[in-house]
N, C-alpha and C positions, 0 to 999 in steps of 0.2 A: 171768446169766445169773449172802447168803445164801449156790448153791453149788451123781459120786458115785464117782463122782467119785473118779475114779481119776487125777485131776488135780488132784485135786479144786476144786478151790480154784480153777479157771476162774473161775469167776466171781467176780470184783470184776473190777470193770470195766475198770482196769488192765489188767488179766490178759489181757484180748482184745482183740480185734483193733477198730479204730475202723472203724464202719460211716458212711461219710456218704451221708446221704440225698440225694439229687438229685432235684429238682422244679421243672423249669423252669414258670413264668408266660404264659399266654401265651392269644389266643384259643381256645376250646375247646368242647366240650361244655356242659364245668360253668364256670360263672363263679369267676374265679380267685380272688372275693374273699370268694366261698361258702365256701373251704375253712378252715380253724377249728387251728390250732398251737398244742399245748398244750405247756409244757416244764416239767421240775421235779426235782427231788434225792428219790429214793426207794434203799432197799436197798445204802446205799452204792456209788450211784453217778447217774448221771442218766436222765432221759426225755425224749422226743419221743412224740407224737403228734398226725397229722395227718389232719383226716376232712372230706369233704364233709357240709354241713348246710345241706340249703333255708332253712330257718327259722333256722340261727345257732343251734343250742343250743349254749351253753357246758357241756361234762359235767367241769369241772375237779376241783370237789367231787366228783364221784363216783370219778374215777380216784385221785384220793388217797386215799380213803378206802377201794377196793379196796386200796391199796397198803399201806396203815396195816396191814388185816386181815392180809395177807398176812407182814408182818414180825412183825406177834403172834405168827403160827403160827408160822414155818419161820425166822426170824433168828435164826442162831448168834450173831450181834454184836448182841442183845438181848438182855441177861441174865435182862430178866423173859419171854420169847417161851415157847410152849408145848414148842419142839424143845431151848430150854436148860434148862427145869424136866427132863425127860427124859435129857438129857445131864449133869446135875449132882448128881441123884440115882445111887444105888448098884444097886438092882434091885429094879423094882418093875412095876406095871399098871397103865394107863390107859386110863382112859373117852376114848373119840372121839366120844365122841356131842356133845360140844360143841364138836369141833375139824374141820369140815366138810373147812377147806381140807389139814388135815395131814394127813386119810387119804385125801384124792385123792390129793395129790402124794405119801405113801410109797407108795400103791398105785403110782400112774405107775413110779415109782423100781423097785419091784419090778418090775415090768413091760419097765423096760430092762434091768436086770441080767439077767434074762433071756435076754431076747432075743440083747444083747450077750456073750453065753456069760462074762457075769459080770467084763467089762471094765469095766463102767459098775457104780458100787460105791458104793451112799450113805454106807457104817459106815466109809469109809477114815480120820475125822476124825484119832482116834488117830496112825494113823501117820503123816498128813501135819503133823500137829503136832510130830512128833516131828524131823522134817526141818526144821523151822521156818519151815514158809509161812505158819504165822501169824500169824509177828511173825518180830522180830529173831534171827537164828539167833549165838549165840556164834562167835565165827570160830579158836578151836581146837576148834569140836565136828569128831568122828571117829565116825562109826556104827559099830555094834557090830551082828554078827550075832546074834550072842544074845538083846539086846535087841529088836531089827528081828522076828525070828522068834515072840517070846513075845508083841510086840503086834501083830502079823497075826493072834494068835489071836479077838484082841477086837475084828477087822474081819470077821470072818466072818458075813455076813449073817444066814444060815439058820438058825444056829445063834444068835446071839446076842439076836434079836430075832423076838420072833411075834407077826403081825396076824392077830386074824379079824375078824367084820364091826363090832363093837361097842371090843377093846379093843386096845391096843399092851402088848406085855406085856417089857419088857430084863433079859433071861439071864445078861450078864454085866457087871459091874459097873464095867468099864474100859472099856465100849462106849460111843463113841458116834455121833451121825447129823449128816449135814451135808447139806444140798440145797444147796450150793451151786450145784452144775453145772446143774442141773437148774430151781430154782427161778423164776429170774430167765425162761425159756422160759414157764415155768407161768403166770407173770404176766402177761404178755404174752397165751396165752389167755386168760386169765379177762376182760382189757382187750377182745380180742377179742369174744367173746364176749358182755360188755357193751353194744356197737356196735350186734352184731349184733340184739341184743333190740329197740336203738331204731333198726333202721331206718335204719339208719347201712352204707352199703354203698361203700362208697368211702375206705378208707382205709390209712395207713401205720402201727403200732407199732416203738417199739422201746426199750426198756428194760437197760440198762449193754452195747448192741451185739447181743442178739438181736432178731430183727424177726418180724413178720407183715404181710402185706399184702394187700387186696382191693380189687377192683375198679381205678380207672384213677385216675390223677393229673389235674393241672390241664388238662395238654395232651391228655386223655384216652387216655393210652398208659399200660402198665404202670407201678409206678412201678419206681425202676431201685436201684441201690446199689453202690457201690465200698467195695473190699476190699483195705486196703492191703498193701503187699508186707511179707513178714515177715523184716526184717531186725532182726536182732541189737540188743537193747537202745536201740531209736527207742520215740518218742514217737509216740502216737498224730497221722494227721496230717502227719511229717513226711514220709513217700516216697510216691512213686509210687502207683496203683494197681494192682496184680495182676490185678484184673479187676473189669470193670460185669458186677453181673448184675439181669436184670429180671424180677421176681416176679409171676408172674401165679396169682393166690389162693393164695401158698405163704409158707412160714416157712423163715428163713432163719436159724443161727449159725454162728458158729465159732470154733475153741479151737487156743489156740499156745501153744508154748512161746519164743518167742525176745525175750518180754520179760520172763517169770517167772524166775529164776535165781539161782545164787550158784552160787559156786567154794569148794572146799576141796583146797591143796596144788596150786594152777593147775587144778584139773579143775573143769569146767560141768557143774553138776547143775541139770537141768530139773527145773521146778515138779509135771512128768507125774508121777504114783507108780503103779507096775506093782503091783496089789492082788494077784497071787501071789505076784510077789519081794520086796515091799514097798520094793523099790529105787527110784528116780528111773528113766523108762524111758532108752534108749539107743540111739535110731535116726535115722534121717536127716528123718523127717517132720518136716516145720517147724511148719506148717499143715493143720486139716480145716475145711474148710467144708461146712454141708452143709444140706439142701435137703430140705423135709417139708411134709408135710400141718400139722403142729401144731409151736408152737414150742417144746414140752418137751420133745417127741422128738428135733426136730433139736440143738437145744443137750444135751440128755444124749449122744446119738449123735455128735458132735464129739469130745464128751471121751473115749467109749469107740476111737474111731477114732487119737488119738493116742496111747492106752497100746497098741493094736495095732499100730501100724506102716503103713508103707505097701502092703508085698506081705500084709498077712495083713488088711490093711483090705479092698486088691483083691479076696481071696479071698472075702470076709465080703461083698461088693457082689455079686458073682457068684454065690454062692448063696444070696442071701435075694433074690431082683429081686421078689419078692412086697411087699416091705415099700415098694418105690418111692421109694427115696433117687435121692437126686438129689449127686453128689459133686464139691468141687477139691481134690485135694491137691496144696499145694506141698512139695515137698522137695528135701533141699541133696544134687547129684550133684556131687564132686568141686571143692567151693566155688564151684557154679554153681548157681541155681535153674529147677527144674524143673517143671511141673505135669502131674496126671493127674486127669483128668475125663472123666467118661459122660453129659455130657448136651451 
């Protein structure tokens, strides 16, 4: 779930939460031996993908080579990728006419910001750089409001970056863009998507932990997924699960803090960065997981959910029920875990 990420940085895969797939074998519908698991290392981090195919097509080459395009585009951690030419330059305008997949997925981006009353935040790169999520942070850095405050200016979407239909044009010269949050979702569609052109209706995605799913697994039931518990600096894998949940044609992510961190002077500062205060956020939510029609929504919508909070996510589910989120959150009540879900 590359990278808006007002967490930004959700995504590498570390960063979230381990989804395992569950699909038991067994008589069914579809014959168990029908079904086709593809697995592989994309976007700095892995894939699964498993789909019914009467006929056996192998679509191995093709998911790679969506994935290759996709890292062209939008990989911060490509230095030759079309999002670091852009981020590496000073200010200047670009043609999208030959970058199909960058100006869906800034549009999409723009589209959560949005929505997300600008929780969800592609231009955070700057300042979560500055906190050192993206590498080694020195361990006498000391944040400075000054600083903090003068590069929130160069996170400022609206202002710093203009799309119209044709060109990307960056305002300010200390800008720049990360899909991270978002990307690894987007991918996931387009895999989706893929499927669907061939007639592929039966299947499970999931790429560094966000997923999409359709139609039925082997034993011809939804397919299902657990969602480990988010305890403090574990390993993907090693606890319990928090919960199975069973996806019937929906996409699913979600985004935590309780693996991303570091301390300065005994204090935990999460990986979350609050794109108003530019500060690391500071609330009890541990966990969002969350639950969509498309998986670039859901996995952007995660990340804007944890820079909110829990009561101001509540509120955010409560008056948008138009948008049909589907939500868990876990969070820590008094060093106890809690959850709240609407479905």
């Amino acid at each position: 779930m590359l990278d808006l990420m007002t967490l930004v940085v959700k995504k590498f895969y570390y960063f979230f939460f381990l989804f395992l797939i569950i699909s038991c074998h067994s008589n069914s519908k579809h014959s168990s031996d029908k079904f086709i698991n593809i697995a592989g290392n994309a976007q700095g981090t892995s894939y699964s993908i498993i789909y019914f195919s009467e006929s056996q097509i192998n679509f191995a080459r093709s998911f790679d080579s969506i994935l290759k395009v996709v890292d062209e585009e939008l990989s911060t951690y490509d230095s030759l990728s079309f999002i670091s030419l852009i981020n590496r330059n000073n200010d200047t305008c670009y043609s999208l006419s030959n970058h199909v997949l960058f100006s869906e997925c800034f549009s999409k981006a723009i589209n959560v910001y949005k929505v997300s009353n600008k929780t969800f935040n592609p231009a955070l790169y700057p300042i979560v750089n500055y906190w050192g999520f993206y590498g080694s942070k020195n361990s006498n850095f000391k944040p400075d409001s000054l600083e903090v405050d003068s590069l929130l200016k160069a996170c400022e979407l609206e202002s710093c970056f203009y799309l119209d239909e044709n060109n990307l044009c960056k305002l300010n010269p200390l800008s720049k863009l990360d899909f991270n949050a978002i990307a690894q979702g987007y991918s996931v569609d387009l895999i989706a998507d893929f499927l669907d052109e061939n007639n592929i209706n039966n299947y499970l995605i999931e790429i560094g932990g966000e997923l999409r799913a359709k139609g039925k697994n082997s034993r011809n039931k939804f397919w299902t997924v657990g969602i480990d518990k988010p305890i403090y600096d574990s390993k993907p894998g090693e606890n319990d699960f928090q919960e199975i949940i069973p996806l019937n044609n929906k996409s699913l992510a979600t985004s935590g803090n309780y693996r991303k961190f570091y301390s300065i002077n005994g204090k935990r500062y999460a990986h979350t960065i609050d794109p108003f205060t530019g500060y690391p956020v500071n609330h009890h939510l541990l966990s969002a997981t969350v639950i969509a029609d498309e998986a670039y929504f859901a996995d952007a919508m995660a990340t804007s959910f944890m820079v909110k909070g829990l009561e101001d996510s509540r509120k955010f589910i409560a008056n948008n029920k138009q948008l049909g989120l589907k939500v868990l959150f876990v969070y820590d009540s008094l060093g106890e875990y809690k959850e709240w879900k609407n479905y």
